[in-house]
C-alpha positions as CSV (number, residue, x, y, z in Angstrom):
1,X,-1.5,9.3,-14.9
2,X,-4.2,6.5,-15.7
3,X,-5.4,6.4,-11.8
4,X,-4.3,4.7,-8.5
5,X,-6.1,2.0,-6.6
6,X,-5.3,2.5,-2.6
7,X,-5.5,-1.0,-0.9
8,X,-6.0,-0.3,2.6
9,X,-7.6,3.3,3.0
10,X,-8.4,3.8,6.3
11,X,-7.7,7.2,7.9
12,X,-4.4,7.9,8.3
13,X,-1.8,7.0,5.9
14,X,-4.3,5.3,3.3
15,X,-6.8,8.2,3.3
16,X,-3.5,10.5,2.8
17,X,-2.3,8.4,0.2
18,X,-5.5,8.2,-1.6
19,X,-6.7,12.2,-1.6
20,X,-2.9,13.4,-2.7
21,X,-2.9,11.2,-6.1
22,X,-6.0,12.8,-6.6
23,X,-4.8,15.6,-6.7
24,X,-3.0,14.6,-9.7
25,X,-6.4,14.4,-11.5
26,X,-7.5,11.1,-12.6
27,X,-10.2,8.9,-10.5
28,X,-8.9,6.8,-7.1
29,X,-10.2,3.2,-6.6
30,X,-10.0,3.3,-2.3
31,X,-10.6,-0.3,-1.4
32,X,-11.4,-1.8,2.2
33,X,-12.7,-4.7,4.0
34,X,-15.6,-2.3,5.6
35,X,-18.1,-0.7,3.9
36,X,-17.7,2.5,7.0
37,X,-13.7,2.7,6.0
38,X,-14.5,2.6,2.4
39,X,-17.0,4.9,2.4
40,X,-14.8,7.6,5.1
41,X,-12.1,6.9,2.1
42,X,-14.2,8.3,-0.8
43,X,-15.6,11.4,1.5
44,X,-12.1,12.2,2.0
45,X,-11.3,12.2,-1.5
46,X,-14.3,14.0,-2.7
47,X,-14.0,16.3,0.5
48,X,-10.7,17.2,-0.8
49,X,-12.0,17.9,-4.6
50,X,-11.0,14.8,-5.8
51,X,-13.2,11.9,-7.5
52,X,-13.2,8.2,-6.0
53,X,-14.6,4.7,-6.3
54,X,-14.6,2.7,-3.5
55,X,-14.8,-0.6,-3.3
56,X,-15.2,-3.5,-0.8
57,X,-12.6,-6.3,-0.8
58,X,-10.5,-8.3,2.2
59,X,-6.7,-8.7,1.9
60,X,-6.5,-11.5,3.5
61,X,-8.9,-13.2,1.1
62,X,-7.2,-13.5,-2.4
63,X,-10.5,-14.1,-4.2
64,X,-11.9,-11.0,-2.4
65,X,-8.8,-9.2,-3.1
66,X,-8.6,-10.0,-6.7
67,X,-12.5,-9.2,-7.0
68,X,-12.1,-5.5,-5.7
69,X,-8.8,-5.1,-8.1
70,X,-11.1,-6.4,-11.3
71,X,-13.4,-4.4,-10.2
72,X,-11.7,-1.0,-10.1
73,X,-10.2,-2.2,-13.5
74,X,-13.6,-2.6,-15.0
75,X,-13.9,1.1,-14.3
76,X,-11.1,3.1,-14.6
77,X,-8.6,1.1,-16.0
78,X,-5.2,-0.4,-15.4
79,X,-3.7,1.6,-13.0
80,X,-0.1,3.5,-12.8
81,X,-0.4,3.4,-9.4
82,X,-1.2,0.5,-6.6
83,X,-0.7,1.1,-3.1
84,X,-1.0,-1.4,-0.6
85,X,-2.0,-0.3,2.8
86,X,-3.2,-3.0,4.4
87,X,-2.1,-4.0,7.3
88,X,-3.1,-5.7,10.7
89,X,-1.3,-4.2,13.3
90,X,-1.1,-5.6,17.0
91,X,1.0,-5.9,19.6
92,X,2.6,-9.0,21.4
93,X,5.3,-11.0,22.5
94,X,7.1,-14.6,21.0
95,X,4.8,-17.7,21.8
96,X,1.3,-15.3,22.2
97,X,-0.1,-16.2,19.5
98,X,-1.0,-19.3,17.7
99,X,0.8,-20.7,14.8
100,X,-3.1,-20.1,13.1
101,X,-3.3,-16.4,14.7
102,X,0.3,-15.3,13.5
103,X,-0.8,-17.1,10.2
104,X,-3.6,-14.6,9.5
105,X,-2.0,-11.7,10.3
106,X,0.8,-12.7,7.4
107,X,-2.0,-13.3,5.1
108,X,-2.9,-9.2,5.3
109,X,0.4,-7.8,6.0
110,X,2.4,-10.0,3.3
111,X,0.3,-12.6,1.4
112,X,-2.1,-9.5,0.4
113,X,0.4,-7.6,-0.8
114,X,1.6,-10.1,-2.9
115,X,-1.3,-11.2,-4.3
116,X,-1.9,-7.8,-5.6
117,X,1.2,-7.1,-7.2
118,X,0.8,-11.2,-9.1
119,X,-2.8,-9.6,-10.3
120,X,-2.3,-6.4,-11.5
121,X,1.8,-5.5,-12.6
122,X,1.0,-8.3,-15.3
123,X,-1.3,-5.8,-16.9
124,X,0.8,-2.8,-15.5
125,X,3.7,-3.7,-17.9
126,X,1.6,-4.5,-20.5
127,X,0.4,-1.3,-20.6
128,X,3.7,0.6,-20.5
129,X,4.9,-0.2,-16.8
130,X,4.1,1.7,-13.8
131,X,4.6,1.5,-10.1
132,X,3.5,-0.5,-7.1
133,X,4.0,0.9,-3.3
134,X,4.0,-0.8,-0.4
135,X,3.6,0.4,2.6
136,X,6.2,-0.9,5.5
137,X,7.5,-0.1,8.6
138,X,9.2,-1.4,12.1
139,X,12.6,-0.8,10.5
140,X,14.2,-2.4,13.8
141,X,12.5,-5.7,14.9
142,X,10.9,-5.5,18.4
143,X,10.0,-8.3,20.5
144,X,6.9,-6.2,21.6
145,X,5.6,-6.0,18.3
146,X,6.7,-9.6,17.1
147,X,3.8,-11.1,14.6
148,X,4.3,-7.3,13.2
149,X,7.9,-6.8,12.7
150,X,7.9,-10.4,11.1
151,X,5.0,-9.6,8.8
152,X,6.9,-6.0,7.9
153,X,10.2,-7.3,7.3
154,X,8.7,-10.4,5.1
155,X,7.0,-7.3,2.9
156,X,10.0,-5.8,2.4
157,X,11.8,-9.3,1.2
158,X,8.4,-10.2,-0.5
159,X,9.2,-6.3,-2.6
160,X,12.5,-8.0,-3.4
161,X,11.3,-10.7,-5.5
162,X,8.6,-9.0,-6.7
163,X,10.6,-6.7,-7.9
164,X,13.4,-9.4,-9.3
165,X,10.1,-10.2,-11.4
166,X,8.4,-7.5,-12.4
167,X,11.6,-4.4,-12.6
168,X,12.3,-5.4,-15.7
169,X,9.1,-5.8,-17.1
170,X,9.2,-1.7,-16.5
171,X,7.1,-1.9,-13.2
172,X,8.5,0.1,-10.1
173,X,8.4,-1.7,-6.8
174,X,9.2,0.0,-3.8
175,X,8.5,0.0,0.0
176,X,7.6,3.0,2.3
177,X,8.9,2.3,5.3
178,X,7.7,4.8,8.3
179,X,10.0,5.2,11.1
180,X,7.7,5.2,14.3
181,X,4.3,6.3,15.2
182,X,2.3,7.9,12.4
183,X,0.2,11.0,13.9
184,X,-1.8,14.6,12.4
185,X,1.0,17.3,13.4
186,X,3.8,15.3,14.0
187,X,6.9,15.0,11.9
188,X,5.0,12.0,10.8
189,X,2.0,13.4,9.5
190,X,-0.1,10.7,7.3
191,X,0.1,14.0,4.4
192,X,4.2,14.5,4.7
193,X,4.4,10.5,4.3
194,X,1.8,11.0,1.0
195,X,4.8,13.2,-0.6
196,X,7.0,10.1,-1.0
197,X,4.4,7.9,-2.5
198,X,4.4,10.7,-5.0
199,X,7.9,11.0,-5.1
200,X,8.3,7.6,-5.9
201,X,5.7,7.5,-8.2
202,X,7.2,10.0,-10.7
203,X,10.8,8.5,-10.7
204,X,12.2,7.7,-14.0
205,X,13.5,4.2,-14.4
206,X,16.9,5.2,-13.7
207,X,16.6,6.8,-10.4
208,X,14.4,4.2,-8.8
209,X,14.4,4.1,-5.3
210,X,13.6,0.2,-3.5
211,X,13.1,0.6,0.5
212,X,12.9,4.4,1.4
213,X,13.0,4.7,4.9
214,X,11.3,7.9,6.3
215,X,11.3,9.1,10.0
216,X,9.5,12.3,9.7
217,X,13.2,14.7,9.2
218,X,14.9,12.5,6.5
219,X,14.8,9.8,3.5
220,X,17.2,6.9,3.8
């Protein structure tokens, strides 16, 4: 494998993410809007054996975004692997929030993810294809989580199209989507959610996989 780049690596699933593809040898790009996430990111890595760049960039600013991404490319490469992580999750109810506050939270939890995919599975495919992840959940809309199950279900149409665009160019799109609360020693541990980014990752063409849905006990 050429390397992964890990949008989004806070602790949890994104430092999970980013220190089990390291296991598979090459260098992780870990990139973050804060230079204290970054930074926990590449400990975690290299606390774990692995080797990591980190790298400062915003999801919800494509000029940031695209920045970081060129950055880590500089470096190490085009990847086989992008992740994206980000995501802002809150809490509330229809009518909350401004039509400018729902706006930004689409701009990380969709817009980001899209503008990462547009950047880099251009030069993904060029290269020989690869596979871009994307990490989802609130599989059931819930009015208490409304700016968040809109911004999760528009990933997972955005992965669509993206996919529509960029399948047959030989780059894997796919969604993770995690069935409920994500915590250390729970059936949802960030490092049993890893495995399927893996899992995904090495699928041959033919056995793609587009929306896994994961609830700690079984893949759907």
């Amino acid at each position: 494998m050429a390397g992964t780049f890990v949008i989004g690596a806070g602790p949890g699933i994104g430092q999970a993410v980013a220190r089990r593809f390291a296991q598979e040898g090459p260098p992780i790009a870990v990139l973050a809007r804060s230079r204290a996430t970054v930074d926990g990111a590449v400990a975690a890595v290299e606390g774990a054996g692995g080797k990591a760049l980190g790298l400062l960039a915003d999801a919800a600013d494509e000029a940031s975004l695209r920045a970081g991404l060129d950055a880590a490319v500089e470096r190490l490469g085009v990847p086989d692997v992008l992740v994206y992580n980000a995501a802002w999750v809150r809490y509330d109810r229809p009518g909350e929030l401004s039509a400018a506050e729902l706006t930004a939270t689409l701009r990380v939890n969709v817009v980001g993810a899209v503008s990462a995919v547009t950047h880099l599975a251009p030069r993904m495919a060029a290269a020989g294809g690869g596979t871009a992840l994307l990490t989802s959940g609130m599989p059931t809309a819930r009015v208490a989580g409304t700016s968040l199950s809109i911004g999760k279900a528009g990933l997972r149409a955005a992965r669509a199209v993206l996919a529509e665009e960029f399948g047959p160019r030989g780059v894997h799109l796919a969604t993770v989507t995690v069935g409920g609360p994500v915590s250390p020693g729970s059936p949802l541990d960030p490092d049993r959610i890893a495995e399927q980014y893996v899992r995904l990752a090495r699928q041959p063409a033919e056995q793609w996989e587009d929306d896994v849905l994961f609830d700690g006990v079984t893949v759907k």
